[in-house]
C-alpha positions as CSV (number, residue, x, y, z in Angstrom):
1,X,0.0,0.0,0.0
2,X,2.8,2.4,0.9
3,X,4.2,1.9,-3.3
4,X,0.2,2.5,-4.4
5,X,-1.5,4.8,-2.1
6,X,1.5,6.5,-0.4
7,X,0.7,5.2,3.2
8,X,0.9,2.0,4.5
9,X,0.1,0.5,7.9
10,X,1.2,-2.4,10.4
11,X,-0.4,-4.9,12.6
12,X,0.6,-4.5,16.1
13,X,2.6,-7.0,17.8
14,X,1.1,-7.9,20.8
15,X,4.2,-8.6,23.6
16,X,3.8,-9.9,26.7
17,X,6.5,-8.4,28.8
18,X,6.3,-11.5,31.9
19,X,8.0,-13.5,29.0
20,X,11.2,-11.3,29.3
21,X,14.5,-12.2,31.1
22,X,14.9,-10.4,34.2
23,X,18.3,-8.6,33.2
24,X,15.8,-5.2,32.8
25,X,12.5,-4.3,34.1
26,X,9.3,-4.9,32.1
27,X,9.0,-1.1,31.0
28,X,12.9,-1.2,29.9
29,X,12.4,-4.5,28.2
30,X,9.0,-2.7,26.4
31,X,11.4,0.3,25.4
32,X,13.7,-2.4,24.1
33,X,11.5,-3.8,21.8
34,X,9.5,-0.7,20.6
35,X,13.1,1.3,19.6
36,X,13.8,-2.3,17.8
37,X,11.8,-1.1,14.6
38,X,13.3,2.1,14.3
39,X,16.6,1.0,14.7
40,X,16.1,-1.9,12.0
41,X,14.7,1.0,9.9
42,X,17.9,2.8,10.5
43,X,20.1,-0.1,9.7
44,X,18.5,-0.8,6.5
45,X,19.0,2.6,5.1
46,X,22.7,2.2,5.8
47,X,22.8,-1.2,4.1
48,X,21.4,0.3,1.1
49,X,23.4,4.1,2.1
50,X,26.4,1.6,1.3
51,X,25.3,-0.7,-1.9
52,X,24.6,3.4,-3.2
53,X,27.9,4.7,-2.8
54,X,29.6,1.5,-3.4
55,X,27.6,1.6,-7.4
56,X,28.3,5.3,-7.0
57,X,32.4,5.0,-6.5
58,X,33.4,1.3,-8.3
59,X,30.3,1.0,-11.2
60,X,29.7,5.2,-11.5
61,X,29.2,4.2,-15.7
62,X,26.6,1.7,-14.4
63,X,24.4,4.4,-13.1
64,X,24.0,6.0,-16.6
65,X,22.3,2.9,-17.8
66,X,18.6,2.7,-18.0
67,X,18.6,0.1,-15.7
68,X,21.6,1.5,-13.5
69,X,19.1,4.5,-13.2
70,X,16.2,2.5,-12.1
71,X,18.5,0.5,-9.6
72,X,19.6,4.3,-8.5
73,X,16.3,5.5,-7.8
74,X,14.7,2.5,-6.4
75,X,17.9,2.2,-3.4
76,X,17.4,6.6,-3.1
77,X,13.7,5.5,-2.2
78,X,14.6,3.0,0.1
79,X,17.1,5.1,1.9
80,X,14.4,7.9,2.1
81,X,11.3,5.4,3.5
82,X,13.5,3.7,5.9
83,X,15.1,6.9,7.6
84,X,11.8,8.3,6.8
85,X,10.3,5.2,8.8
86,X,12.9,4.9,11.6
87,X,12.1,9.0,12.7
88,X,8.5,8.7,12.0
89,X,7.9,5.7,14.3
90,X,10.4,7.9,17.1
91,X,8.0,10.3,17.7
92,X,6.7,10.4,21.0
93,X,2.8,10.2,20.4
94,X,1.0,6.8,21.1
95,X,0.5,4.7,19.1
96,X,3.9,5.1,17.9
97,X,7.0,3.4,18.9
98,X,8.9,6.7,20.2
99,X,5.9,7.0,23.0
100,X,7.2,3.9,24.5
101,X,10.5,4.5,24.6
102,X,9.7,8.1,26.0
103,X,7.6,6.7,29.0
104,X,10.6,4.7,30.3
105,X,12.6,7.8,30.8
106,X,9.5,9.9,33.1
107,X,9.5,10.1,36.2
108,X,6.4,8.6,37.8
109,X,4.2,11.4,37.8
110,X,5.0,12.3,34.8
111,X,4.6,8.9,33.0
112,X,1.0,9.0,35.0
113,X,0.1,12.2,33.4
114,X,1.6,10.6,30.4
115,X,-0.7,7.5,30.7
116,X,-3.6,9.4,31.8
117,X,-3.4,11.8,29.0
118,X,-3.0,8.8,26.1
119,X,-5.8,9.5,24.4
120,X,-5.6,13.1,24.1
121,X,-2.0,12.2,22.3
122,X,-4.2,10.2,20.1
123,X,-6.0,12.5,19.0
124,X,-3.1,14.8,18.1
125,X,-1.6,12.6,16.4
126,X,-4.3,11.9,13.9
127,X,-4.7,15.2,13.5
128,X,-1.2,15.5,12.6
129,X,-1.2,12.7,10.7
130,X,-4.4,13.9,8.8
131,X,-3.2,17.7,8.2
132,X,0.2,16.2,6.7
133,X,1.7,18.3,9.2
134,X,4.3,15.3,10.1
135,X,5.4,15.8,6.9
136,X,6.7,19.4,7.7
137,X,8.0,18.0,11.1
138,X,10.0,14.5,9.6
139,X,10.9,16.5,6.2
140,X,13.7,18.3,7.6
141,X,15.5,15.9,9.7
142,X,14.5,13.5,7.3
143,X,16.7,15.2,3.9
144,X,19.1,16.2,7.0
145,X,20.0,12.7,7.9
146,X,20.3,11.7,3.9
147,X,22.4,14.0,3.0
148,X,24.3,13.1,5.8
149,X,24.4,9.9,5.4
150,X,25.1,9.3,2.1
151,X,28.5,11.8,2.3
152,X,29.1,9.7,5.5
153,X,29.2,6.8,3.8
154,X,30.9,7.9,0.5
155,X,33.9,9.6,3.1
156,X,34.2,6.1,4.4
157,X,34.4,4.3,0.7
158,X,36.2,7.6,-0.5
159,X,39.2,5.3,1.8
160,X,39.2,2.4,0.5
């Protein structure tokens, strides 16, 4: 749906935090696994940050080709959706994943109000989500962290 309609959706993962070792407490072992999705996100887009500049320094006649340019664009989208993705899911608004990596850093009375306050954040957050207002909050970080990343990662093969 995300390729077709330009949004996309995920079925939540139900966890049941009793199931984790006791190394960390339930609400660090939640934070855990909610910043696990982001992080994979991250990861992804510098896998494909590297496959980029690697075609970009060893094969650069490959990416005049018709199909070198199709390749080109399709990793330039996958960088985008996955940083775009990982900083999406961060912010700190339930559903999303950065809400439950948020609450573990309250104190008490404020991860109470937090709690208490849930659905209000709901709402906001459709609303932001329905005004495309995220869009004008990730956007910037978003092209930030590309640009970033991709001059990162061509320093690094710029090496070799």
């Amino acid at each position: 749906m995300l390729l077709f309609a330009g949004f996309g959706w995920g079925k939540p993962v139900r966890i049941n935090p009793r199931n984790f070792d006791r190394k960390y407490s339930m609400e660090k072992g939640e934070a855990i696994v909610a910043v696990a999705g982001p992080i994979m996100n991250f990861i992804l887009a510098i896998i494909f940050s590297l496959i980029y500049a690697a075609i970009y320094k060893f094969a650069p006649e490959f990416t005049t080709s018709q199909v070198g340019s199709i390749v080109w664009v399709i990793l330039s989208y996958m960088i985008m959706i996955n940083l775009g993705l990982g900083i999406f899911n961060l912010i700190p608004l339930p559903p999303l994943d950065g809400s439950k990596v948020l609450i573990n850093f309250l104190p008490y009375k404020a991860k109470m109000w937090f709690v208490e306050k849930e659905n209000i954040f709901y709402i906001i957050f459709l609303v932001l989500w329905i005004t495309g207002l995220t869009g004008y909050i990730i956007s910037p970080l978003l092209n930030l962290m590309y640009t970033g990343l991709l001059k990162l990662v061509l320093s690094l093969l710029g090496i070799f």
